[in-house]
C-alpha positions, 0 to 999 in steps of 0.5 A: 795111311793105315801102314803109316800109323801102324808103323808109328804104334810099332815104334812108340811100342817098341820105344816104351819096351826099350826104356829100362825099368827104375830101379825101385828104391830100398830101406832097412829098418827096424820092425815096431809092429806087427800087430796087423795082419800082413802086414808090419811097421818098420822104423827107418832111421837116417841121419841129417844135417842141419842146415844151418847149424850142421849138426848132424841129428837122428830123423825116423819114419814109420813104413808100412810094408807088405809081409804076405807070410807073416813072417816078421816079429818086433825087433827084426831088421828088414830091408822093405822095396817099395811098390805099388799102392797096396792100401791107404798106407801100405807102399812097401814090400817086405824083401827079407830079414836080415836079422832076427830080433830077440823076440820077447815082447814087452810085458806091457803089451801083452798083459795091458796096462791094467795089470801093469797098473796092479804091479805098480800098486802092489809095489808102492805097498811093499816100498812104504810097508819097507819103509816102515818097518825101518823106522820102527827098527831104527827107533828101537836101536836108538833106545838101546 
């Protein structure tokens, strides 16, 4: 009875070694973030239909993926490979980049929204003091 169950353990091993692996299913994105540390948000856009009215509309989701060398910046196209549970949110993996973003990075995000705020007053001071002064020439070359 032993050499029975052995030879059916041999045979459900070698049936699970034979079966082929899925092929693990991949996306290209666009990275938003990478604020994180190994880790980027890539946004994936794809077109749908609607069912009812067939029109075709623009559908984006958010990934997080794995970039073990923090390699990544806003703006690059990726292709990420999804893999097991990394964290609470992570389930992809960076694969490679395919195109290098510009790089620059939004004023906004690297000096806060205080220093954009300050911007904007000091605009509106210029704009209305601009204004003004208009005014007062348009009024003297009405009484001319």
């Amino acid at each position: 009875m032993t050499q029975g169950t052995t030879e059916q353990n041999a045979t459900a091993l070698s049936s699970t070694a034979k079966q082929p692996q899925r092929r693990r299913q991949q996306k290209v994105g666009l990275v938003i973030s990478n604020k994180m540390d190994k880790t980027i948000v890539v946004a994936v856009e794809r077109l749908k239909m609607h069912p009812l009215y067939k029109k075709t509309y623009r559908q984006t989701k958010h990934f997080y993926a794995h970039d073990e060398h923090n390699v990544c910046q806003i703006g690059d196209i990726v292709r990420i490979e999804e893999c097991r549970p990394l964290s609470k949110l992570k389930r992809w993996r960076l694969i490679e980049v395919i195109k290098r973003g510009s790089g620059v990075v939004p004023v906004e995000e690297v000096l806060g929204q205080e220093i954009t705020s300050e911007l904007e007053r000091v605009q509106q001071g210029t704009s209305q003091g601009e204004s003004g002064g208009r005014t007062e020439q348009q009024g003297e070359e009405g009484a001319e």
